[in-house]
C-alpha positions as CSV (number, residue, x, y, z in Angstrom):
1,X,-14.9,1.2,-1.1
2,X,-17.7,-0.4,0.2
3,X,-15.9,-4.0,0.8
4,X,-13.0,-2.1,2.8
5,X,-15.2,-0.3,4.9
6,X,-16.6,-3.9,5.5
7,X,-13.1,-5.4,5.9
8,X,-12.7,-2.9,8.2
9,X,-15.4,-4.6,10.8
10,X,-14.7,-8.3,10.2
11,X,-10.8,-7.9,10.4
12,X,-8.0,-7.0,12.7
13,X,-8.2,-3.1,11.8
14,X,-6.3,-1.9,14.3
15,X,-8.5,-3.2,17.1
16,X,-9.8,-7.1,17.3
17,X,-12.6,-7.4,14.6
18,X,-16.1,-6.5,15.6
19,X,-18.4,-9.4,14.3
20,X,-17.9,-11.9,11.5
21,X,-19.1,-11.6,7.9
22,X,-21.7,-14.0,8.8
23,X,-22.9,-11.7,11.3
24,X,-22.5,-8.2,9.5
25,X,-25.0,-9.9,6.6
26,X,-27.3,-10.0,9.0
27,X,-27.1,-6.9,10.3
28,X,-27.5,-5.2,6.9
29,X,-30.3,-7.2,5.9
30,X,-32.3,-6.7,9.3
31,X,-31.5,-2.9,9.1
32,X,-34.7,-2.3,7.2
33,X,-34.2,0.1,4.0
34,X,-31.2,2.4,3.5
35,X,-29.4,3.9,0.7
36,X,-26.7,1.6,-0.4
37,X,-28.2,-1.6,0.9
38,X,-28.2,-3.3,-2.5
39,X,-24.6,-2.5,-3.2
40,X,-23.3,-3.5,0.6
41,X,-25.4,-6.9,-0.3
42,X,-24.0,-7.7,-3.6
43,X,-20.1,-6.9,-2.0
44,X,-20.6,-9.6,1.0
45,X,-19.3,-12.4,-0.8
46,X,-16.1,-10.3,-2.2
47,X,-15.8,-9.2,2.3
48,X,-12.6,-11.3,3.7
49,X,-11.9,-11.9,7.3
50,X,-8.4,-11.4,8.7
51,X,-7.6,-8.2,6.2
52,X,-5.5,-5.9,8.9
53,X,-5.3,-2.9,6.7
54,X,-7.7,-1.2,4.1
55,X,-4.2,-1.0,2.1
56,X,-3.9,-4.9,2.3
57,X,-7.8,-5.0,1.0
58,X,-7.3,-2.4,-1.9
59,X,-4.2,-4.6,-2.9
60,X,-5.9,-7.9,-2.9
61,X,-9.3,-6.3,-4.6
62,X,-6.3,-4.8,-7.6
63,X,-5.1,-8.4,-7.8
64,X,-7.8,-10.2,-8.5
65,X,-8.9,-7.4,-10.9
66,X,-6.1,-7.7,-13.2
67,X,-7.5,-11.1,-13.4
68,X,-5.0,-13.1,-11.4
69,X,-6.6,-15.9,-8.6
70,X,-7.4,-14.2,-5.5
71,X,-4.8,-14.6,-2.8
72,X,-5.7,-15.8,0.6
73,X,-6.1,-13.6,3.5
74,X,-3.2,-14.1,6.4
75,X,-2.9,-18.1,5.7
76,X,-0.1,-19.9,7.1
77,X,2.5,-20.8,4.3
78,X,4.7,-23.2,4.7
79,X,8.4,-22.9,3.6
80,X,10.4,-26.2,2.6
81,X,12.6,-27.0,4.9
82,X,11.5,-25.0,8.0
83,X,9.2,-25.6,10.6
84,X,7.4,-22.4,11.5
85,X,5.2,-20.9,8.8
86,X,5.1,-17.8,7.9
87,X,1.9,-15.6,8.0
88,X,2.0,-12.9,5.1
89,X,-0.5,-10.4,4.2
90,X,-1.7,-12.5,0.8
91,X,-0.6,-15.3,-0.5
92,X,-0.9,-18.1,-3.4
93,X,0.2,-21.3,-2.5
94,X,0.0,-22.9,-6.1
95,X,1.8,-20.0,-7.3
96,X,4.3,-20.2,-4.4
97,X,4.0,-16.7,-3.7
98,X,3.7,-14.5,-0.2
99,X,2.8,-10.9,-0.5
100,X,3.4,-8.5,2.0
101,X,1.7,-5.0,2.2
102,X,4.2,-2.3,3.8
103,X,2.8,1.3,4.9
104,X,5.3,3.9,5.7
105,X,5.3,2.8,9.3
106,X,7.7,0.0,8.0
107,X,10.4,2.0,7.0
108,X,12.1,2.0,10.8
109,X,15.0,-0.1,11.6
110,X,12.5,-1.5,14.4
111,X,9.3,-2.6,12.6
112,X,11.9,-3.6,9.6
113,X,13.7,-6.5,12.4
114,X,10.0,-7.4,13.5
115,X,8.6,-7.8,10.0
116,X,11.5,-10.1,9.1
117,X,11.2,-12.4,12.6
118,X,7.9,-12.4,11.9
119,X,7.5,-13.5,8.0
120,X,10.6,-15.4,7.8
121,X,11.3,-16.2,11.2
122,X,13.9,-19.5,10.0
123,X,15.3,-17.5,7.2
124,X,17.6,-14.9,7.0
125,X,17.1,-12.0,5.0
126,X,19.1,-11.3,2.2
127,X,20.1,-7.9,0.7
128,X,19.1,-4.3,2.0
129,X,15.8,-3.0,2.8
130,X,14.7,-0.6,0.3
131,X,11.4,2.0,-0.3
132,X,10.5,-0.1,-3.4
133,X,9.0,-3.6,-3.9
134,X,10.9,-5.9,-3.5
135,X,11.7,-9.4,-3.9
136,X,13.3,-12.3,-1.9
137,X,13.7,-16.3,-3.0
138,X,13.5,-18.8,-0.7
139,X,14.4,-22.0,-0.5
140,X,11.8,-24.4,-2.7
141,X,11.0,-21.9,-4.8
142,X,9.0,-19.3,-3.1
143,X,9.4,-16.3,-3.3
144,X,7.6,-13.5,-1.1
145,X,7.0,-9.9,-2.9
146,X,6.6,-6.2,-0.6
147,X,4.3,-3.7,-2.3
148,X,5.2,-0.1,-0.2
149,X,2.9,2.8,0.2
150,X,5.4,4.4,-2.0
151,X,4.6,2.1,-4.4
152,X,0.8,2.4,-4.1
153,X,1.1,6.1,-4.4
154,X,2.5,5.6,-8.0
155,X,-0.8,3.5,-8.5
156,X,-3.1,5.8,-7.4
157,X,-1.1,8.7,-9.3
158,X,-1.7,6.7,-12.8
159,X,-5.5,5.9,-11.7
160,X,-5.7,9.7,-11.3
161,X,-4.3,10.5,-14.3
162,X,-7.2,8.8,-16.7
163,X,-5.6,5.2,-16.7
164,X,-8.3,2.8,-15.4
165,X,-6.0,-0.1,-15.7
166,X,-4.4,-1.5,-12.4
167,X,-0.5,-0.4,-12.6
168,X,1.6,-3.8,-13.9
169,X,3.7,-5.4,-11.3
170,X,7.4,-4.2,-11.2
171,X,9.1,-6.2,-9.1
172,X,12.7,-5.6,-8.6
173,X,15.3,-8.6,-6.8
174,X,16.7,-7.1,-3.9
175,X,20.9,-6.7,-5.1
């Protein structure tokens, strides 16, 4: 919790972030003695800048916990073949994979046209959206995967039930 609450200041959280990691290490360390101040220390290094949602950061931390390389935080990818990159939520280039983090604020016909101008802006999108992850191929090879809240909710429903293991991925292709 502590590195989302941390994400939350050094990344686009709904307002423009409020200092940089750089800057919020300093700010612990010259805040004298506290409760906690060993445990915000020791979770600096796992802070990323540019996280724009404490789902996105819970998401990311759950990755790289199952033991897979951490993804980068809103890195340009480029597609072959087209000229704009896209910018998704998390993303492994060796692995040629974008990952996009969808809340229930994406389910509109509105945000659902911006979200696909915006991550495939060259590419049109195949199939029908649906309230489940998803998947969609692109040319190359890539491939770019949406986790939904709905989704996340089924995660947090196993971690509640006594299962300390993060959920494996179920990714279905969009038909």
């Amino acid at each position: 919790m502590a590195i989302v609450l941390m994400e939350s200041i050094v990344g686009p959280f709904r307002h423009p972030p409020l200092m940089s990691t750089t800057e919020l290490a300093a700010v612990l360390e010259a805040a004298g003695a506290y409760k906690g101040k060993s445990t915000l220390r020791s979770a600096i290094p796992r802070v990323r800048e540019r996280v724009a949602s404490p789902q996105e950061s819970h998401l990311r931390l759950r990755i790289v916990a199952s033991g897979l390389p951490e993804p980068r935080v809103a890195a340009p990818v480029h597609l072959p073949g087209h000229p704009d990159p896209i910018h998704p939520d998390l993303s492994d280039e060796d692995a040629m994979i974008a990952i996009e983090y969808d809340g229930s604020g994406h389910w509109d016909q509105e945000q659902r046209a911006y979200d696909a101008r915006r991550t495939l802006p060259s590419v049109q999108q195949a199939g029908s959206f649906s309230r489940s992850r998803k998947e969609r191929r692109c040319p190359g090879g890539s491939t770019i995967l949406t986790v939904t809240s709905e989704n996340d909710a089924e995660w947090h429903a196993e971690r509640s039930s006594g299962d300390s293991e993060p959920a494996p991925a179920r990714v279905a292709p969009i038909s």
